[in-house]
C-alpha positions in Angstrom: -4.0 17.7 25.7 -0.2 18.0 27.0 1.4 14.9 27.1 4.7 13.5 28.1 6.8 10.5 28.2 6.5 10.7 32.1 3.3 11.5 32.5 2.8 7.9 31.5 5.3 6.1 34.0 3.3 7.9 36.8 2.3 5.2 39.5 -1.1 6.4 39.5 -2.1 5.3 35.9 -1.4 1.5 37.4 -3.8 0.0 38.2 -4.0 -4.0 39.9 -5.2 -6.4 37.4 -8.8 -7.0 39.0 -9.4 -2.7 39.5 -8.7 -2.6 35.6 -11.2 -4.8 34.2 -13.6 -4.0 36.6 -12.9 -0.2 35.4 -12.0 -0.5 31.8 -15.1 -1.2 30.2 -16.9 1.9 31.3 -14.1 4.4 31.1 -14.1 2.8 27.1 -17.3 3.5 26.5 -16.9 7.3 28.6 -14.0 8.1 25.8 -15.6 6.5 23.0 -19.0 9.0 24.1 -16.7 11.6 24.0 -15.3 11.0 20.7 -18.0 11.2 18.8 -19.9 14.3 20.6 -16.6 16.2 19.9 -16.0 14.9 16.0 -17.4 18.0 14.5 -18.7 16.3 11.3 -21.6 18.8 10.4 -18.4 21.6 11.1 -15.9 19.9 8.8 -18.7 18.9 5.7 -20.3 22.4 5.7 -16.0 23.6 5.2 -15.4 21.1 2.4 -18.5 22.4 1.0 -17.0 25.5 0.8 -13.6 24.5 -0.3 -14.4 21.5 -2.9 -16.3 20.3 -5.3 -18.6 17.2 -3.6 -19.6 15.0 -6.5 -22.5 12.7 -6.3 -22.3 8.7 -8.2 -24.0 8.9 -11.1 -26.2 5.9 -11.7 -26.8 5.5 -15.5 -23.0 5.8 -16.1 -22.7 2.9 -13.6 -25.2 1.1 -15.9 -22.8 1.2 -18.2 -19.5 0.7 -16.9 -21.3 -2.5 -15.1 -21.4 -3.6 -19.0 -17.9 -3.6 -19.1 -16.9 -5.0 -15.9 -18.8 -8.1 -16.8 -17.7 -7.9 -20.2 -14.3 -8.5 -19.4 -13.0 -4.9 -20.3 -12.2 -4.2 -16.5 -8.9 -5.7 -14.9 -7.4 -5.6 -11.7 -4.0 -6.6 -10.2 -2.6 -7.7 -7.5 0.8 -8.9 -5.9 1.9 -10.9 -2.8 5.3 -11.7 -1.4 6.9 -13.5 1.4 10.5 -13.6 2.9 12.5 -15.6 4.9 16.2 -14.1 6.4 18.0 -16.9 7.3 21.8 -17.8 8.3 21.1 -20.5 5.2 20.2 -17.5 3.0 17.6 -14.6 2.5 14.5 -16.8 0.3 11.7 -15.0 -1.1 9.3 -15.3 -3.4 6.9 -12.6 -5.2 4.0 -13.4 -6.9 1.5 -10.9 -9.0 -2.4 -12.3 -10.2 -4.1 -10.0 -13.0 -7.5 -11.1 -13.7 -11.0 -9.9 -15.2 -14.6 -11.1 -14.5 -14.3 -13.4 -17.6 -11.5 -14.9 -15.4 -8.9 -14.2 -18.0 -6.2 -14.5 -15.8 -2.2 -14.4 -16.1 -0.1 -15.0 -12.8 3.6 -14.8 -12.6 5.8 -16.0 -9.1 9.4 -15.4 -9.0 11.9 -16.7 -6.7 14.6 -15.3 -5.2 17.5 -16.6 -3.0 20.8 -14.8 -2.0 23.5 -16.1 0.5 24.0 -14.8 3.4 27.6 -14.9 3.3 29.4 -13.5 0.6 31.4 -17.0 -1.0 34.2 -14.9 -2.8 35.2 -13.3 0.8 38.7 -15.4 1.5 39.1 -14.4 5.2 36.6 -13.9 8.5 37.7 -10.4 8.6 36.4 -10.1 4.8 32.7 -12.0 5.6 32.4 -9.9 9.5 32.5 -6.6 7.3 30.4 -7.7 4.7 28.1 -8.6 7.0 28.5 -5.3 9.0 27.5 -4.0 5.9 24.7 -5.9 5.1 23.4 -5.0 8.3 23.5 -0.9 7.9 21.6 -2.0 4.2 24.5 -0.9 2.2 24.8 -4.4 0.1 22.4 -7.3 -0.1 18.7 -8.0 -0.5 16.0 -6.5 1.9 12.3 -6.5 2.7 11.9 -3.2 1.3 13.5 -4.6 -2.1 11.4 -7.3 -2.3 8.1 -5.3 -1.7 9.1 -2.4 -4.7 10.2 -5.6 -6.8 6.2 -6.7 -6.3 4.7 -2.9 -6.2 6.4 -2.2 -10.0 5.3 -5.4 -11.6 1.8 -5.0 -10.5 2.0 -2.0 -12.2 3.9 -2.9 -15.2 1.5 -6.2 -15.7 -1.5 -4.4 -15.6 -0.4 -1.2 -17.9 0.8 -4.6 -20.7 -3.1 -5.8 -20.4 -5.6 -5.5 -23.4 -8.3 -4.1 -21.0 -10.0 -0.7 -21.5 -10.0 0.0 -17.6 -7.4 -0.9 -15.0 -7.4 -1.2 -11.0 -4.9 -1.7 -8.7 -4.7 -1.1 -5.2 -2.3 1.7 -2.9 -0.4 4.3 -4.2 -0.5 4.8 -7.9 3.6 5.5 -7.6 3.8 3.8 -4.1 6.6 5.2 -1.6 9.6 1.8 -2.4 9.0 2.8 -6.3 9.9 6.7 -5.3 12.9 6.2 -3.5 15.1 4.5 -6.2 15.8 1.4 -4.1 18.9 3.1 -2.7 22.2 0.2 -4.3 19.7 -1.4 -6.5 20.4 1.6 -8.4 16.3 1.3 -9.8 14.9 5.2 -9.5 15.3 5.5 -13.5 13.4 2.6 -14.6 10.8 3.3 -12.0 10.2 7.1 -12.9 9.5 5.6 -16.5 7.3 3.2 -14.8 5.6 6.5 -13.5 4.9 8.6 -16.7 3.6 5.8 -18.0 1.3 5.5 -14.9 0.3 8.5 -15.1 -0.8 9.4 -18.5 -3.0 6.4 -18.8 -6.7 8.1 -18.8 -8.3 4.7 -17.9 -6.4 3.4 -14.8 -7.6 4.4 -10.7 -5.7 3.1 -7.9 -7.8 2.7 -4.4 -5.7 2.7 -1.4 -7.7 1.2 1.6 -5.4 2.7 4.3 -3.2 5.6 4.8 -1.1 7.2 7.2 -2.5 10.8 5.9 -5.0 11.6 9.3 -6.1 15.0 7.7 -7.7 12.7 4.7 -9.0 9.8 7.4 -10.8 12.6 8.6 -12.1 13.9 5.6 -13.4 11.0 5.0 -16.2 11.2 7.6 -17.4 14.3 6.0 -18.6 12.2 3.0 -22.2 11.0 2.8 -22.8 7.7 0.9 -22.1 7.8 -2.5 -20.3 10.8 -2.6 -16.7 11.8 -4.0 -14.3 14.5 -3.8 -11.4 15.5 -5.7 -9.1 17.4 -3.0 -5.5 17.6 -5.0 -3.4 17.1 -7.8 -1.0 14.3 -7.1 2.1 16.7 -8.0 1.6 17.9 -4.3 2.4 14.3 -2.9 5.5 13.8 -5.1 6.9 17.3 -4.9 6.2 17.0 -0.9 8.7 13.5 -1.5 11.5 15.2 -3.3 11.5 18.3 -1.3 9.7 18.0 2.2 7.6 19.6 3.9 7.1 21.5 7.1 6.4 17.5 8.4 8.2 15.5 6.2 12.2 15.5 5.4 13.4 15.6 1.9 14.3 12.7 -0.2 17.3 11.4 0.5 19.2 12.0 -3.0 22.5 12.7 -5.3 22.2 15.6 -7.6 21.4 13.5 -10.6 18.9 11.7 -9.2 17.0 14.6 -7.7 17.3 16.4 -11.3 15.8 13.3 -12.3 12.6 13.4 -10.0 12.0 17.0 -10.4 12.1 16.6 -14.6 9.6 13.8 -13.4 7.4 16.0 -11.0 7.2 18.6 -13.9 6.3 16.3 -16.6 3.2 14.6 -14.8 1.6 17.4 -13.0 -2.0 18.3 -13.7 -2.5 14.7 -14.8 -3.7 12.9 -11.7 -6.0 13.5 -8.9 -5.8 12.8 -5.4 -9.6 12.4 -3.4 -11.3 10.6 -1.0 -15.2 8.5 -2.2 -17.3 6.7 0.3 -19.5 3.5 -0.9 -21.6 3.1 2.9 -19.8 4.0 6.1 -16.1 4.3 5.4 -14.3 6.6 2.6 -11.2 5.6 1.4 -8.6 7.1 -1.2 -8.3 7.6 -4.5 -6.0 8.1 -7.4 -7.3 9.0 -10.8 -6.7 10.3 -14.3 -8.3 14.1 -14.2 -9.1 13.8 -17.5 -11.4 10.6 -16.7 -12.2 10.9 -12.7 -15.8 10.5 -12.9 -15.8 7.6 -15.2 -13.1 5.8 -13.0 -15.1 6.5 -9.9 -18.1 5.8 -11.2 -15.9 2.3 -12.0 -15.3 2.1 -8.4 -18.9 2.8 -7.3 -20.4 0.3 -9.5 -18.4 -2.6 -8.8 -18.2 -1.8 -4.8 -22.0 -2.0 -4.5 -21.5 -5.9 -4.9 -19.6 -5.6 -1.4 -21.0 -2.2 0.6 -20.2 -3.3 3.8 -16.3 -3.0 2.4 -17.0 -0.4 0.3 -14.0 -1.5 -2.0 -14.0 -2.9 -5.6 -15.0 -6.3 -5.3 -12.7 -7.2 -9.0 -9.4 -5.8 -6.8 -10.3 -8.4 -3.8 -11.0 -11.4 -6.3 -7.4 -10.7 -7.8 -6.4 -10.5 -3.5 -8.2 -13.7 -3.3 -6.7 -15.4 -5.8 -2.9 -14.6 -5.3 -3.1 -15.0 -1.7 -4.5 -18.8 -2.0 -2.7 -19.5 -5.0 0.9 -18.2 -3.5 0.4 -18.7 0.3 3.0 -17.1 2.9 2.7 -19.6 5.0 2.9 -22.6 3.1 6.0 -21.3 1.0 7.4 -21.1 4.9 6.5 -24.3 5.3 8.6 -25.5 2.4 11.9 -23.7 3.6 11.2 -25.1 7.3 10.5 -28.4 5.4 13.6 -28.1 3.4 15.7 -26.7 6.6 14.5 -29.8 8.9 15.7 -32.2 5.8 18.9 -31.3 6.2 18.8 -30.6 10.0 19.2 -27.1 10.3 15.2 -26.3 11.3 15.8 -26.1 15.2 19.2 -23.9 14.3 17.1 -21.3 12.0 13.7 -21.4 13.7 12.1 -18.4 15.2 12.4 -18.4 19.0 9.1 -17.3 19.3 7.9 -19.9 17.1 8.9 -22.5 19.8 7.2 -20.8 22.7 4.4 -22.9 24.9 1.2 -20.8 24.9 
């Protein structure tokens, strides 16, 4: 289907308000029908068939790992953080919950607060161009900071745990822990980070959505219970550092990208990339190749406590936890609290915030 920006301004795609909903359910259902008629699952399983190995759960070793989940030898982490950029200063606060089903838990919040004026600027001239360039993101704190601050210590609290098996959730070396943080200098640190990652045997990280559409589709090919191992996770960071024929390069110096490739070269053949499917939806997995089935197996056992999901029910008790424990809102609550204390609340407030609805 040929489409461009135009075809969409045509006047013909309009419709008046009362022709739409009187049209829109049945043209829904009409694309929907169409959809799945044209899907070509029975097309793409028989050519992952041919391609890859499809693995079956195996129900005795889940007998077992389900020993160890309940035992306490399974942990799972989890982080949440919240920002606030305000003329009063950028306030955030990240918080990371590691926990087991003996509820051995250990939580950790940190709070961070910069100005949003530089105070050892003298003139108006020197504060407009520091804020010129805090607005390019060549100096000061970002979202993007806060959210590979929270990505590494999950990871780094989890790999200091006694537990025999680890679970985490997203990426194993998410994207902000590949790029270095750009001023805040942290690519070294979080390429050690990474080896350590990844030659753990016992550790699996399930990532619940992705922007990868090839492995969304995949997916669908799966029966339940059923896994697949589709590539070794060199592919994804060697696709990083150098691009593809859809992706750019990484954006680096010359010791940085020597850096990443003596990285690439020193991990690869050590994880797996694949897609595993508890009832209706597959999602994706990264795992040690020396220990995939075991660490699927992991996953399969303790998702069957929550099929509909399909997800480790451990790595949403850890979400459960931090997100009640360290709420967004209510830490916006407190600056807004704080803000309206000392008058400054309708002067930093959201517009939006403050529309009638």
């Amino acid at each position: 289907m040929s489409l461009s920006f135009e075809s969409f301004l045509e006047n013909s795609r309009w419709k008046p308000l009362k022709v739409h909903f009187q049209e829109f359910p049945s043209s829904l259902e009409k694309n929907i029908s169409i959809a799945i008629q044209n899907e070509k699952r029975e097309d793409l399983r028989r050519w992952l068939k041919s391609k890859y190995q499809i693995k079956k759960e195996d129900k005795n070793l889940q007998s077992e790992l389900k020993k160890e989940l309940f035992s306490g030898n399974v942990v799972a982490a989890d982080g949440t953080c919240v920002e606030c950029d305000l003329i009063t200063g950028f306030q955030a606060r990240i918080a990371i919950v590691a926990v087991n089903y003996k509820n051995n838990r250990t939580d950790y919040v940190t709070y961070i607060s910069e100005p949003f004026i530089n105070y050892s600027k003298k003139t108006i001239k020197e504060q407009l161009e520091y804020m010129r360039q805090k607005g390019a993101g060549k100096t000061g704190i970002t979202s993007s900071h806060i959210r590979a601050i929270m990505l590494f210590k999950e990871r780094d609290f989890i790999l200091n745990r006694g537990e025999k098996y680890k679970m985490v959730q997203g990426d194993i070396l998410p994207y902000e822990l590949r790029t270095g943080q750009g001023k805040l200098k942290g690519l070294n640190v979080c390429l050690d980070l990474g080896r350590k990652l990844l030659a753990e045997d016992n550790i699996v990280a399930i990532q619940t959505s992705t922007t990868r559409q090839e492995l969304r589709w995949v997916g669908t090919a799966l029966e339940p219970g059923e896994y697949v191992e589709l590539y070794d996770y060199f592919h994804v960071l060697n696709a990083f550092l150098e691009g593809d024929e859809y992706t750019r390069p990484a954006h680096f110096n010359e010791e940085d990208q020597k850096a990443f490739r003596n990285f690439n070269e020193d991990v690869k053949g050590k994880f797996s990339v694949g897609m595993y499917k508890v009832r209706n939806r597959a999602y994706v997995f990264y795992a040690p190749k020396k220990n995939l089935d075991t660490m699927i197996n992991l996953v399969f056992a303790d998702s069957q406590y929550q099929t509909l999901r399909g997800i480790p029910l451990l790595l949403d008790y850890a979400d459960i936890i931090c997100s009640r424990l360290f709420s967004a809102s209510e830490f916006k609550k407190i600056v807004e609290m704080k803000l309206a204390k000392r008058n400054r609340l309708e002067f930093e407030i959201n517009e939006k915030n403050l529309r009638r609805r």
